[in-house]
N, CA, C and O atoms as a MOPAC input file, in Angstrom:
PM7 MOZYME 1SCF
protein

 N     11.55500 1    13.40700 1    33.15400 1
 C     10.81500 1    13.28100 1    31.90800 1
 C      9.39700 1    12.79800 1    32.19900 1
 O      9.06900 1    12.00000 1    33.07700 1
 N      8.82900 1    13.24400 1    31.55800 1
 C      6.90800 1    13.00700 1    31.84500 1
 C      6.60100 1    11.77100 1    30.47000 1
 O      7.36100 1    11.67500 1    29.50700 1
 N      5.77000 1    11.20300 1    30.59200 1
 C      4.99000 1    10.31200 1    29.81900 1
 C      5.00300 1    11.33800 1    28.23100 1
 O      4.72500 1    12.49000 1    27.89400 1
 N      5.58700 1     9.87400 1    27.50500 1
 C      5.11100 1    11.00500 1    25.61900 1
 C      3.46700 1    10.30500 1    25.50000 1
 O      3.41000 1     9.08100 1    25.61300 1
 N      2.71900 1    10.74300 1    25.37300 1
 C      1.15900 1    10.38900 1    24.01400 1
 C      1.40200 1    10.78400 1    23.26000 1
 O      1.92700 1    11.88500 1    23.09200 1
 N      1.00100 1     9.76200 1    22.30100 1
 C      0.93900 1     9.78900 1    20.72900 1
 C     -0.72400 1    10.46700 1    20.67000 1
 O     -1.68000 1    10.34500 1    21.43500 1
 N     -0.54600 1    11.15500 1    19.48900 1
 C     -1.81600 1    12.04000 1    19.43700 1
 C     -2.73900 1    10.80700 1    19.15900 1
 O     -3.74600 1    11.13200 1    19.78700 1
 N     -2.92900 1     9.93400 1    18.75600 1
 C     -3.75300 1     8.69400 1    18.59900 1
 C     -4.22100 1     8.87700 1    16.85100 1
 O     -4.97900 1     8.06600 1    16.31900 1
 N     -3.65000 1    10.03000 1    16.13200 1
 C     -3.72100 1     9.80400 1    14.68800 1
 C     -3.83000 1     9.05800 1    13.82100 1
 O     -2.69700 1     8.94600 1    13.35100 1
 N     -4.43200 1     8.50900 1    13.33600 1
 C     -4.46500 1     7.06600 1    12.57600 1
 C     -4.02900 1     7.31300 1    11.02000 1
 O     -4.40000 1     8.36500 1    10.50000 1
 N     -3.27400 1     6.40700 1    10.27500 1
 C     -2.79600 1     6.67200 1     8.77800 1
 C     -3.58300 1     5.55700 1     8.33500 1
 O     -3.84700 1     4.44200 1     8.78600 1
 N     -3.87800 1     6.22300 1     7.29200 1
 C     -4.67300 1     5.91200 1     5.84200 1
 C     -4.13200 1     5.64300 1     4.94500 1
 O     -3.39800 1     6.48000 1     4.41900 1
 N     -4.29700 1     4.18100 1     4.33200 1
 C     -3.41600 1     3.88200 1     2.93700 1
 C     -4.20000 1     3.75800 1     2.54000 1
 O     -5.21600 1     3.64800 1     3.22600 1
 N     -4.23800 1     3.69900 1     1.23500 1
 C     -4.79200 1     3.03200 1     0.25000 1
 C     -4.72800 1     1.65000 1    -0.44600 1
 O     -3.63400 1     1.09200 1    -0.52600 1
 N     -5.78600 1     1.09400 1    -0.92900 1
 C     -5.58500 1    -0.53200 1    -1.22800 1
 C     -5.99400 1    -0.63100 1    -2.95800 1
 O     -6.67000 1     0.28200 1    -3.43200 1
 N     -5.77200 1    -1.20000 1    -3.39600 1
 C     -6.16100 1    -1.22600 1    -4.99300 1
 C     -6.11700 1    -2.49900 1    -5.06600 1
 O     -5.02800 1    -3.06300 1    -4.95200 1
 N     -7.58900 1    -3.40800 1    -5.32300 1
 C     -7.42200 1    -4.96700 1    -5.97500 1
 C     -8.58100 1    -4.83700 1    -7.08700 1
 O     -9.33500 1    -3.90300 1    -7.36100 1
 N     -8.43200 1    -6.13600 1    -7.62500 1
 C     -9.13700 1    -6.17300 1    -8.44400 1
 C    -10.52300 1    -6.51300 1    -7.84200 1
 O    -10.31400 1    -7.21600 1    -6.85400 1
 N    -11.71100 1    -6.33200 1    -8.00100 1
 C    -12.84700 1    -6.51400 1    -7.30200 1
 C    -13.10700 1    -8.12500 1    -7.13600 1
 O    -14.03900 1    -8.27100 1    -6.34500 1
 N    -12.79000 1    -8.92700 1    -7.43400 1
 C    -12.54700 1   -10.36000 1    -7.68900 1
 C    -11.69200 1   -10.96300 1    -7.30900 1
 O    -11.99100 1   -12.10200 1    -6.94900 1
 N    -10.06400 1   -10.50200 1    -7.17400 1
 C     -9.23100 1   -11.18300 1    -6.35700 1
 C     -9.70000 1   -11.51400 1    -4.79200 1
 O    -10.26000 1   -10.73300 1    -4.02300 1
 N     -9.30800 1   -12.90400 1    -4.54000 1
 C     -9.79800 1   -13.81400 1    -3.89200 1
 C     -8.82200 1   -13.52800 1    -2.57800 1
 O     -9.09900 1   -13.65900 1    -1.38600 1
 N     -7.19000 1   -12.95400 1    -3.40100 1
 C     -6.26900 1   -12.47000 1    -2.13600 1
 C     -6.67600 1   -11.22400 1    -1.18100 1
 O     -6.21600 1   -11.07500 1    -0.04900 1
 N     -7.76200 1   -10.20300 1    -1.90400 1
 C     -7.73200 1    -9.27600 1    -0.83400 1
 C     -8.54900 1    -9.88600 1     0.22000 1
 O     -8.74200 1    -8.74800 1     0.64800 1
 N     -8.90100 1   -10.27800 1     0.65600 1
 C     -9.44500 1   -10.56800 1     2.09700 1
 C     -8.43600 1   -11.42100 1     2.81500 1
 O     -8.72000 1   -11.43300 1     4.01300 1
 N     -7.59400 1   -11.98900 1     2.60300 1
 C     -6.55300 1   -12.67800 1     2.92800 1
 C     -5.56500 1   -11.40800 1     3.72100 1
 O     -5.25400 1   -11.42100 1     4.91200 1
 N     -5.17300 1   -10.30600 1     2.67600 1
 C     -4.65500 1    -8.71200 1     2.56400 1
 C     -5.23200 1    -8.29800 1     4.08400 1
 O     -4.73000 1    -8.35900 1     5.20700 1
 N     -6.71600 1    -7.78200 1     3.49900 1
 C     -7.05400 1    -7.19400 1     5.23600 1
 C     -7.25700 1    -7.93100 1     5.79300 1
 O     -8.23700 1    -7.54100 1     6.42700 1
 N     -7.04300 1    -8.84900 1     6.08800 1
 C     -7.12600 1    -9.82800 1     7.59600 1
 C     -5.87800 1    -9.66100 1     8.16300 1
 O     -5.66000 1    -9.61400 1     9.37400 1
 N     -5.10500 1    -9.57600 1     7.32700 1
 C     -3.41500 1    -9.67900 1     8.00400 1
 C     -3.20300 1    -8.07400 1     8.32000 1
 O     -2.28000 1    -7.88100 1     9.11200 1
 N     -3.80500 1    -7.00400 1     7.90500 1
 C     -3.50500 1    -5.56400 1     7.84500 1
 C     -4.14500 1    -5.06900 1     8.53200 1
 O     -3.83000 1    -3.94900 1     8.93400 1
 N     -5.49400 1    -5.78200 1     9.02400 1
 C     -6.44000 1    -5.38800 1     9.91400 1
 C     -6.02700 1    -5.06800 1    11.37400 1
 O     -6.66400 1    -4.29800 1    12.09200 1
 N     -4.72500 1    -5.83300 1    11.80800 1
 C     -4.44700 1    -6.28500 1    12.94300 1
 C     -3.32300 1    -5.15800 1    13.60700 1
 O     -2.91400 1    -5.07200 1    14.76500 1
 N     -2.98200 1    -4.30000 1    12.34900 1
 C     -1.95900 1    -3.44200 1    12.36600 1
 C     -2.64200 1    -2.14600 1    13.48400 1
 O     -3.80000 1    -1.76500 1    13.31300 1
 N     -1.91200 1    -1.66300 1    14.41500 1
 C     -2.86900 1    -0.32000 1    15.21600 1
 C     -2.27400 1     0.80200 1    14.41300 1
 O     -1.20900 1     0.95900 1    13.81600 1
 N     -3.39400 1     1.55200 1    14.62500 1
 C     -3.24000 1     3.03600 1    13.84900 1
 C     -2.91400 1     3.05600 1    12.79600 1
 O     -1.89800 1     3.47200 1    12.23900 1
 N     -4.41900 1     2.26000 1    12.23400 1
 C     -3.63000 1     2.13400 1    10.11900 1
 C     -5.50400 1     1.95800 1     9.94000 1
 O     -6.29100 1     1.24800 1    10.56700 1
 N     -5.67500 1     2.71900 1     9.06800 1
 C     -7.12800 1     2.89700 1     8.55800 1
 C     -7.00400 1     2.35700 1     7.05600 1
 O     -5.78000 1     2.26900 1     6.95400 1
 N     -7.48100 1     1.98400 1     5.95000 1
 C     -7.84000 1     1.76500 1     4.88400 1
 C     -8.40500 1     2.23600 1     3.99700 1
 O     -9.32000 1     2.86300 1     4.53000 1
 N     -8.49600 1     2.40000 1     2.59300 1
 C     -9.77100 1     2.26900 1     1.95600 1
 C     -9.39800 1     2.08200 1     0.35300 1
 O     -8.74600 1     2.65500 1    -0.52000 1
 N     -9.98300 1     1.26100 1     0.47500 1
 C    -10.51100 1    -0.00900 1    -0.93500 1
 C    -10.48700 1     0.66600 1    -2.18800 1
 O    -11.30400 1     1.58800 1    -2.20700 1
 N     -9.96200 1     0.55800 1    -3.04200 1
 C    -10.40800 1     1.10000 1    -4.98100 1
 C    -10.57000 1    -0.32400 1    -5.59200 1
 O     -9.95200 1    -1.33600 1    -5.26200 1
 N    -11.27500 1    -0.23000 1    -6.29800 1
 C    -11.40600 1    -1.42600 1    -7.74300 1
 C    -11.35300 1    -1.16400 1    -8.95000 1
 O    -11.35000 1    -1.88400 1    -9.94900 1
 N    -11.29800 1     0.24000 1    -8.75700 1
 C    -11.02200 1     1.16000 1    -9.96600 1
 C    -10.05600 1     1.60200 1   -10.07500 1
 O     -9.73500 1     2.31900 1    -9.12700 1
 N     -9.20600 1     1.49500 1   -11.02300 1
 C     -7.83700 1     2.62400 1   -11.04200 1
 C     -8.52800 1     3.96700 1   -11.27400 1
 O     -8.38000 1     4.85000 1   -10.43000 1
 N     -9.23500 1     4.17000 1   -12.30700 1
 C     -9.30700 1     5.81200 1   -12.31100 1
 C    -10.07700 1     6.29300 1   -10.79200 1
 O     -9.97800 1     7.50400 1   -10.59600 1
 N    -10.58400 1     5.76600 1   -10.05100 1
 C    -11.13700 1     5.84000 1    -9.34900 1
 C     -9.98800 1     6.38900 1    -8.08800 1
 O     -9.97900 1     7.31500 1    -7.27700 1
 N     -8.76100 1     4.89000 1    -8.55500 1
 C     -7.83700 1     5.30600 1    -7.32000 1
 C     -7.12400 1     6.59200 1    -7.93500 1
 O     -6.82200 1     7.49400 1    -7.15400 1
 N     -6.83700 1     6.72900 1    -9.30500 1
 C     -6.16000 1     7.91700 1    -9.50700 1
 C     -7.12500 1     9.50400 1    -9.34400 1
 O     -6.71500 1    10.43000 1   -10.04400 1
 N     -8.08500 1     9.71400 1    -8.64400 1
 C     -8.27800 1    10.44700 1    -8.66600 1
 C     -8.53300 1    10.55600 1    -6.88200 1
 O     -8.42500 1    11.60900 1    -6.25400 1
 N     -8.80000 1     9.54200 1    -6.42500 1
 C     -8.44600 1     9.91000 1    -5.10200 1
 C     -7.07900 1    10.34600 1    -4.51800 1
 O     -6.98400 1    10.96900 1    -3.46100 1
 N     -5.98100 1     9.95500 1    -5.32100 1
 C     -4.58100 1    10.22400 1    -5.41300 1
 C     -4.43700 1    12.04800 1    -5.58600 1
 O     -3.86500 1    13.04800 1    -5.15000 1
 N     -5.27200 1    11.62600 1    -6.40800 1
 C     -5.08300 1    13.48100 1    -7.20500 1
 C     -5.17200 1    14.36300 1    -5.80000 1
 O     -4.43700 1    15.27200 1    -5.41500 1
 N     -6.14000 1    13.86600 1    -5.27900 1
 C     -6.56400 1    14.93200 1    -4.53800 1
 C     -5.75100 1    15.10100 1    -2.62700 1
 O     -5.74000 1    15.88000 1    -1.67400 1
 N     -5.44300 1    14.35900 1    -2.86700 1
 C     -4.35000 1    13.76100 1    -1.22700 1
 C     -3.46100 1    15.07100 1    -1.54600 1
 O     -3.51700 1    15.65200 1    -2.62900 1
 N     -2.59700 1    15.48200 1    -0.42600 1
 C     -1.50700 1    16.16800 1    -0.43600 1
 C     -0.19700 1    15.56400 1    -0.60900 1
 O      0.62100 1    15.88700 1    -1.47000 1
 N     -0.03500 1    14.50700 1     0.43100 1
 C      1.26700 1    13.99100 1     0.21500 1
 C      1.40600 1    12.77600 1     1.56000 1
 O      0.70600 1    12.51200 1     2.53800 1
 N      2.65700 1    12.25700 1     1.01900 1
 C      2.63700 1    11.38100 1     1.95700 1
 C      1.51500 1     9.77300 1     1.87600 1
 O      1.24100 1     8.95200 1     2.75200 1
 N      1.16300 1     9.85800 1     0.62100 1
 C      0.22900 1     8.50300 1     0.40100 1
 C      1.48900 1     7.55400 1     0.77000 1
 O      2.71000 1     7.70600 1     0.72200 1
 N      0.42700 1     6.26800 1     1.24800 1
 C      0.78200 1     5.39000 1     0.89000 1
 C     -0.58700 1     4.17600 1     0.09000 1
 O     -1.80600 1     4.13100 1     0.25000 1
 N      0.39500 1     3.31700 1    -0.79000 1
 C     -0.89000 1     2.72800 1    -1.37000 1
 C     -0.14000 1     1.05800 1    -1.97700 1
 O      0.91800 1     0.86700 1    -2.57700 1
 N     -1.14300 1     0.12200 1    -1.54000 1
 C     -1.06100 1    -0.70400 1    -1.77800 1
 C     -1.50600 1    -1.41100 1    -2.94600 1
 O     -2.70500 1    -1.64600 1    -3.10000 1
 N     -0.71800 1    -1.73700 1    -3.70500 1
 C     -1.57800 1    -2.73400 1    -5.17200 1
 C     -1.47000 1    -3.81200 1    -4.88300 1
 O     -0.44200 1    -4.13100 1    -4.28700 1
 N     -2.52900 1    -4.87600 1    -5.19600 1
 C     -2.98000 1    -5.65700 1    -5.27300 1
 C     -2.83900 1    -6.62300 1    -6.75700 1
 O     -3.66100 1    -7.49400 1    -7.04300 1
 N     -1.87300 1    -6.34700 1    -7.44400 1
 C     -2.04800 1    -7.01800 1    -8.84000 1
 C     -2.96400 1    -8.41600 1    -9.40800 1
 O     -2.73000 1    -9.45200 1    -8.78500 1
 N     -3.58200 1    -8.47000 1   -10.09600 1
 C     -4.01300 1    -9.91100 1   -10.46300 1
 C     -3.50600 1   -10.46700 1   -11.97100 1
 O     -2.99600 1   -11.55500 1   -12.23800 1
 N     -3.86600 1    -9.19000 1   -12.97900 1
 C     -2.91900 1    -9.78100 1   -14.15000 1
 C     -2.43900 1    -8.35800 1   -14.76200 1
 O     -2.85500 1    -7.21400 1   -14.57900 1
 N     -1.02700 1    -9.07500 1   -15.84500 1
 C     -0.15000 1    -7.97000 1   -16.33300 1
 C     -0.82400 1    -6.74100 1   -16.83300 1
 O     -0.08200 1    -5.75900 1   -16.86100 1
 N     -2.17200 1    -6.53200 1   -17.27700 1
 C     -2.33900 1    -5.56900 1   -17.44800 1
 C     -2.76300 1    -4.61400 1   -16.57200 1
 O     -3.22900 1    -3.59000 1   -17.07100 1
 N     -2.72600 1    -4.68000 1   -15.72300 1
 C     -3.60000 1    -3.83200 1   -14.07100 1
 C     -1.75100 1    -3.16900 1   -14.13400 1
 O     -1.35900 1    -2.00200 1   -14.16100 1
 N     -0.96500 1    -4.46300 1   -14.14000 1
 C      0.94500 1    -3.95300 1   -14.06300 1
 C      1.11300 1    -2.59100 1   -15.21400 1
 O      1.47100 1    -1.46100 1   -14.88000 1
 N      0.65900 1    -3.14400 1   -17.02100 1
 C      1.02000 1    -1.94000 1   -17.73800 1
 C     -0.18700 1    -0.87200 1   -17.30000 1
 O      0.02600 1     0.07300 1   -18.06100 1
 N     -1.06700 1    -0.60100 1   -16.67400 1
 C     -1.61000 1     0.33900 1   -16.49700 1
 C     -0.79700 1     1.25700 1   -15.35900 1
 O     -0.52000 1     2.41900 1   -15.65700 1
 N     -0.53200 1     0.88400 1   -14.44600 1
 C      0.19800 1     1.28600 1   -13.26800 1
 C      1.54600 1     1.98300 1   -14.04900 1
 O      1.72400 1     3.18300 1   -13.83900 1
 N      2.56600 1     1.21800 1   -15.00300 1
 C      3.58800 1     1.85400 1   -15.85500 1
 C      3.42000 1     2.67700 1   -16.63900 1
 O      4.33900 1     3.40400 1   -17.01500 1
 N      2.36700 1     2.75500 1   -17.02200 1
 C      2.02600 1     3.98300 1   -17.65700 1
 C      0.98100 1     5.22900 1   -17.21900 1
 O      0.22700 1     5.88400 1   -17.93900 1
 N      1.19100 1     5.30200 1   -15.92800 1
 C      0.48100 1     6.59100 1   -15.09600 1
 C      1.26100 1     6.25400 1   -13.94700 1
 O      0.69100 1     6.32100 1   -12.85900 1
 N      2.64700 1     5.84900 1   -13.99200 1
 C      3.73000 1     6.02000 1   -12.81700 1
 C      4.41600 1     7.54000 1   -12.22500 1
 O      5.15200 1     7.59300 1   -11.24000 1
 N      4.05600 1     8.57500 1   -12.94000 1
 C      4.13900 1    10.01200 1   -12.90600 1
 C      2.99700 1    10.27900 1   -11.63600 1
 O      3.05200 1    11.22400 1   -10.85000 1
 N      2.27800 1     9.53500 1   -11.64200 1
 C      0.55600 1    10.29900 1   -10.89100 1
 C      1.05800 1     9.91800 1    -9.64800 1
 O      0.79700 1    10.62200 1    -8.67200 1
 N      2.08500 1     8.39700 1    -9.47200 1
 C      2.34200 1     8.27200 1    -8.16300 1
 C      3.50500 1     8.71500 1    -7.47900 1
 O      3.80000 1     8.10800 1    -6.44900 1
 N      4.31600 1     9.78100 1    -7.90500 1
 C      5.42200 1     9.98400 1    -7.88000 1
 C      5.85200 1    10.60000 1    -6.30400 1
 O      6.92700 1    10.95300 1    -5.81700 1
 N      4.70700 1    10.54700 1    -5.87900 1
 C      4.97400 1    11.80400 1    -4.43300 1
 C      4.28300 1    10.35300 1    -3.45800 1
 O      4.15500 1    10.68600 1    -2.28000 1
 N      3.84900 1     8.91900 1    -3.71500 1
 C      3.61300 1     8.12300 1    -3.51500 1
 C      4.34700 1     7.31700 1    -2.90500 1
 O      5.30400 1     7.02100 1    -3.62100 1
 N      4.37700 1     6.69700 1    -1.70500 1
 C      5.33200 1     5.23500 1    -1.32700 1
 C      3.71800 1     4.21400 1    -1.23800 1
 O      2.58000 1     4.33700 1    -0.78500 1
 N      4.92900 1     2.73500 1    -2.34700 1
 C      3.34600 1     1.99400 1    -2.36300 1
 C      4.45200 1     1.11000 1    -2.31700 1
 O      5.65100 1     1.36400 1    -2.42300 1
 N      3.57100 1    -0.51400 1    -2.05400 1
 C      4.08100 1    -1.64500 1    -1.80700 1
 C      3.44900 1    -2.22200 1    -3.25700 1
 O      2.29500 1    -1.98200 1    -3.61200 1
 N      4.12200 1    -2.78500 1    -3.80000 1
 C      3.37400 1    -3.87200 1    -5.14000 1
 C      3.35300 1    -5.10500 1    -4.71600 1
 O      4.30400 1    -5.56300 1    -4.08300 1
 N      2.23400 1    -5.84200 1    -5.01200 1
 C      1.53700 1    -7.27000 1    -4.71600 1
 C      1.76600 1    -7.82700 1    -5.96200 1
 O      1.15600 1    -7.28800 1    -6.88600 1
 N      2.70000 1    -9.04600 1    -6.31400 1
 C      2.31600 1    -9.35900 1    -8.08900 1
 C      1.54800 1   -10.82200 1    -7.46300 1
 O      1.64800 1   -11.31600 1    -6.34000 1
 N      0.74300 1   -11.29000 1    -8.67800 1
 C      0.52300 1   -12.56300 1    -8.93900 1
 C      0.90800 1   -13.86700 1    -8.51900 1
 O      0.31800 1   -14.80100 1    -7.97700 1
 N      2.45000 1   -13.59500 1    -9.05900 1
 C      3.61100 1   -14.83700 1    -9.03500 1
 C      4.87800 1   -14.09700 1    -9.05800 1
 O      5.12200 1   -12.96600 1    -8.63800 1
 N      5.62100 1   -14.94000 1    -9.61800 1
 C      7.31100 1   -14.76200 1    -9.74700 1
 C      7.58300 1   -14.89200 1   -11.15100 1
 O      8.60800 1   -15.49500 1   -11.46900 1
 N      6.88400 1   -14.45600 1   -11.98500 1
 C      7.74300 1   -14.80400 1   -13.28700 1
 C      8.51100 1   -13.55900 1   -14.16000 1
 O      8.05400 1   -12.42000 1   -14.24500 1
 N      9.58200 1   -13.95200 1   -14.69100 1
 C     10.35700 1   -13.06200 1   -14.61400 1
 C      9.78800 1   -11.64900 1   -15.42900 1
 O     10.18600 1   -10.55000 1   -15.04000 1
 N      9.04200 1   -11.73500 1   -16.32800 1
 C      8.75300 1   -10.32700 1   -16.96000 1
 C      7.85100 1    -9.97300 1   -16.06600 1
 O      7.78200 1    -8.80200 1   -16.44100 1
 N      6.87700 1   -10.04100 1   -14.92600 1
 C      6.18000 1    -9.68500 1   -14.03600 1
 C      7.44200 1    -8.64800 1   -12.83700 1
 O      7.29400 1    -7.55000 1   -12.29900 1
 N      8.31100 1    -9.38600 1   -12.81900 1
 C      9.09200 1    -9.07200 1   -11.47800 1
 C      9.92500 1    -7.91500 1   -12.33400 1
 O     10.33500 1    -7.07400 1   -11.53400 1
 N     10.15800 1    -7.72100 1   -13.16400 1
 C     10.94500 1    -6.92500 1   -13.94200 1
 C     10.33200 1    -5.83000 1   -14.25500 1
 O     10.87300 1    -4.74900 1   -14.02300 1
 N      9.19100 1    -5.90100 1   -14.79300 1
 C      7.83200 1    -4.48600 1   -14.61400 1
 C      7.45300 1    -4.00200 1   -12.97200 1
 O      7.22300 1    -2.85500 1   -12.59000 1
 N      7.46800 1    -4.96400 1   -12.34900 1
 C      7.24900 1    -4.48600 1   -11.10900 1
 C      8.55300 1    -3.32500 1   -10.51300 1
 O      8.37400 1    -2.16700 1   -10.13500 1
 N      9.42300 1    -3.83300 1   -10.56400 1
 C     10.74900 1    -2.95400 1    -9.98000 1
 C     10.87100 1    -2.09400 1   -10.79300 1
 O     11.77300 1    -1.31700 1   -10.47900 1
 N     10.26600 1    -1.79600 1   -11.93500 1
 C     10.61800 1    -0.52800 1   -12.75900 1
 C      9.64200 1     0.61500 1   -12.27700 1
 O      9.81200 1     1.77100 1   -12.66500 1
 N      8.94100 1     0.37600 1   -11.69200 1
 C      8.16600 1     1.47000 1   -10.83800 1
 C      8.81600 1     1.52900 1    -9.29400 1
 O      8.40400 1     2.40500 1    -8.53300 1
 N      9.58200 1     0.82000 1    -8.95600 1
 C     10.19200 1     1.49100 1    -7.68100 1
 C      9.44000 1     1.75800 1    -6.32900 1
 O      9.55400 1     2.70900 1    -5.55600 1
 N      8.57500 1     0.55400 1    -6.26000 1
 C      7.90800 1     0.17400 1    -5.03800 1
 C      9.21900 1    -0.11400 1    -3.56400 1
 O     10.31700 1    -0.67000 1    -3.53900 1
 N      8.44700 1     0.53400 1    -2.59100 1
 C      8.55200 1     0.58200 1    -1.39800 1
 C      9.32300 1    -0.95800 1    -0.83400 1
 O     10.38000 1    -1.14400 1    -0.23200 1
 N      8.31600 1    -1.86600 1    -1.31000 1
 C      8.49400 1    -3.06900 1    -0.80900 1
 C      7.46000 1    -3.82300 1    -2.11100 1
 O      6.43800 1    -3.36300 1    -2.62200 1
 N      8.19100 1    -5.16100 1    -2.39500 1
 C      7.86900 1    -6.35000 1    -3.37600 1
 C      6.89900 1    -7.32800 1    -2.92400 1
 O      7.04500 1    -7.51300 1    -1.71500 1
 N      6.17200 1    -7.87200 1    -3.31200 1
 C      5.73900 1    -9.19600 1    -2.56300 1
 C      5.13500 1    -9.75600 1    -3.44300 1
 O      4.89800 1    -9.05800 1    -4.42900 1
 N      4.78300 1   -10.79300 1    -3.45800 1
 C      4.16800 1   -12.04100 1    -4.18500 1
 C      2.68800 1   -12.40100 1    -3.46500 1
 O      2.63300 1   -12.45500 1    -2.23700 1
 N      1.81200 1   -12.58000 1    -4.06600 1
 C      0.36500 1   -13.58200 1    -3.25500 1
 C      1.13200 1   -14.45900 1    -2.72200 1
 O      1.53800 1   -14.31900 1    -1.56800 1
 N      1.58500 1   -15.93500 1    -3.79500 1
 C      2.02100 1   -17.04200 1    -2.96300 1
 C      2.57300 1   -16.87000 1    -1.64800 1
 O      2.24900 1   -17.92800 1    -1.10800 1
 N      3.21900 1   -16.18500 1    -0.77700 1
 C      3.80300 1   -15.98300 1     0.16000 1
 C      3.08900 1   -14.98100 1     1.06800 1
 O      3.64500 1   -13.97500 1     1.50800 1
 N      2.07700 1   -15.25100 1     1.26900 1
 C      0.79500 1   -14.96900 1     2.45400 1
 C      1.45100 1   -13.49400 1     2.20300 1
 O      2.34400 1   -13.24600 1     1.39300 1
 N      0.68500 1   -12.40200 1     3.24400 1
 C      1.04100 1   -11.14900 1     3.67200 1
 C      1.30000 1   -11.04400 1     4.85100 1
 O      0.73000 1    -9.99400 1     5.14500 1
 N      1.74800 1   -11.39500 1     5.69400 1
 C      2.70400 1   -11.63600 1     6.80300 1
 C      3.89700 1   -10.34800 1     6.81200 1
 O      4.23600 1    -9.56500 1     7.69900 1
 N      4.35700 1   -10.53900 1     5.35000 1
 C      5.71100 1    -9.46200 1     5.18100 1
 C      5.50100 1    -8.09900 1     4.94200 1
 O      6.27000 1    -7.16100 1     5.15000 1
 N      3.59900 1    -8.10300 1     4.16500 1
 C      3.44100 1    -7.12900 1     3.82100 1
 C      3.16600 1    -6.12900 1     5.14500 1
 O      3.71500 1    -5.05600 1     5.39700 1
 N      1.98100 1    -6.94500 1     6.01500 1
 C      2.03800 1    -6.50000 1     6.91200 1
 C      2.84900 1    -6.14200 1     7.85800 1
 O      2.46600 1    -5.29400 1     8.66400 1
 N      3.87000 1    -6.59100 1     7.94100 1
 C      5.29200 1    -6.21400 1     8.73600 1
 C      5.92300 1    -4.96500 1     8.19500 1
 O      6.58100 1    -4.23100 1     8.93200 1
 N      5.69500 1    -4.65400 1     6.64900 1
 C      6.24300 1    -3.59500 1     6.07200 1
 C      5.12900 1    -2.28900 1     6.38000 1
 O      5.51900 1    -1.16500 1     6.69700 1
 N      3.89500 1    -2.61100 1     6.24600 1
 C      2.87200 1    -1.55300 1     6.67900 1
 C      3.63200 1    -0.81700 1     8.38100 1
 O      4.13000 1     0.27100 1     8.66700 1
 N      3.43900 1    -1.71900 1     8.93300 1
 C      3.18200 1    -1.57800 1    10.45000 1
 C      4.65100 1    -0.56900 1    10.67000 1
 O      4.61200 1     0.61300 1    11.01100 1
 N      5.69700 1    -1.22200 1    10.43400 1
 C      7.00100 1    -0.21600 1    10.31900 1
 C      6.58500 1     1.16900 1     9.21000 1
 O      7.39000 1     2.10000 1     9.24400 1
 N      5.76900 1     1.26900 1     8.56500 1
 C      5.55300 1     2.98900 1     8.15600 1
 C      4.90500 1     3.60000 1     8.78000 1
 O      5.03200 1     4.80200 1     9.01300 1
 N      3.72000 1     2.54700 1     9.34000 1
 C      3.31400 1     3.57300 1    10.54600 1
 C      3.76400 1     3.87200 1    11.64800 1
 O      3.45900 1     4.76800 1    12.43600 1
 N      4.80000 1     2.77300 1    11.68800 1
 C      5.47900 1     3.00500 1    13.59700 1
 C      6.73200 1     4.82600 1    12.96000 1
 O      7.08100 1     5.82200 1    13.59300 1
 N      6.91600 1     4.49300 1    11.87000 1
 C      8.28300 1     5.35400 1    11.13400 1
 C      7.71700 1     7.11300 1    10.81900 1
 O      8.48200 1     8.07500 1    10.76800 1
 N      6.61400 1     7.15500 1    10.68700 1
 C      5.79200 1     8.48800 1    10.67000 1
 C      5.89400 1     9.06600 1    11.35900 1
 O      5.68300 1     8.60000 1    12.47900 1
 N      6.15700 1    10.02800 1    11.28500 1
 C      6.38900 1    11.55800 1    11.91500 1
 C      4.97500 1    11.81300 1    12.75300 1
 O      4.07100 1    12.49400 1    12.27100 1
 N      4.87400 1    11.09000 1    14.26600 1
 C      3.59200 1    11.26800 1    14.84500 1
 C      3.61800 1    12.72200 1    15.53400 1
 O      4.43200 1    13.61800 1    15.30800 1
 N      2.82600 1    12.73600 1    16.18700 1
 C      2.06700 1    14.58800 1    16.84300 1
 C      2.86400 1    13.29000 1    18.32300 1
 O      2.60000 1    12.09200 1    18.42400 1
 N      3.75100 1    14.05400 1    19.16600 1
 C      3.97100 1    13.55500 1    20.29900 1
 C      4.26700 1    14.56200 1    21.22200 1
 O      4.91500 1    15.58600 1    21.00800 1
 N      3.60000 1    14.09600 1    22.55600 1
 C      3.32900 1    15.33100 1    23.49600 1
 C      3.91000 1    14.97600 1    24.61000 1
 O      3.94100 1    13.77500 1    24.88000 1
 N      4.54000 1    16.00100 1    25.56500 1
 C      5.34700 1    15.67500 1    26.94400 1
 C      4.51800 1    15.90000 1    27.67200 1
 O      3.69600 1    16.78700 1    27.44500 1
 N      4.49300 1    14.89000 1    29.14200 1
 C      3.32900 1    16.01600 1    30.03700 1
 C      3.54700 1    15.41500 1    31.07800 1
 O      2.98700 1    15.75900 1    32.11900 1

């Protein structure tokens, strides 16, 4: 057997915070560290839904929640992400938060209070889990 290379492909998620949350830089510091994972930032939902529009498949996308309504916006254009695996970020733990959150059927859950440590552990396993370009030689 000869050496596999990975084509050195890098995956692209997507991030959605609010332009003001204080957690996203906390977010990419911990996500930064991940290899072969590129980014890029929305502060806009329509903004992110139209970069969505235009992807083929295979997104992945991270929300960033700060308050319940960023949550009912997301529940009500949950159709746009349907070909989507995303991780949801809430606020806190309170129970009508955590209950809207799982009704969209995120990838993986997480809370601010509890650093991104997990999130990043959940990133890094989709990119290790992707169907890479691998070559014998």
């Amino acid at each position: 057997m000869g050496t596999k290379i990975l084509s050195g492909k890098k995956m692209e998620i997507l991030i959605f915070s609010n332009r003001d949350n204080s957690q996203k830089d906390l977010l990419l510091k911990e996500i930064s560290q991940i290899p072969n994972l590129d980014y890029r930032m929305n502060f806009e939902f329509h903004a992110l839904l139209e970069t969505v529009r235009f992807k083929v498949s295979d997104d992945v996308i991270v929300f960033l929640i700060s308050f319940e309504h960023e949550l009912d916006f997301l529940i009500s254009h949950k159709s746009r992400f349907f070909n989507s695996r995303f991780i949801l970020i809430l606020p806190d733990t309170k129970k009508t938060l955590v209950s809207k959150g799982l009704s969209l059927r995120p990838r993986y859950l997480a809370q601010t209070n509890h650093g991104f440590r997990d999130v990043a552990a959940v990133l890094e396993k989709m990119v290790n889990n992707r169907n890479p370009e691998i070559y014998d030689i």
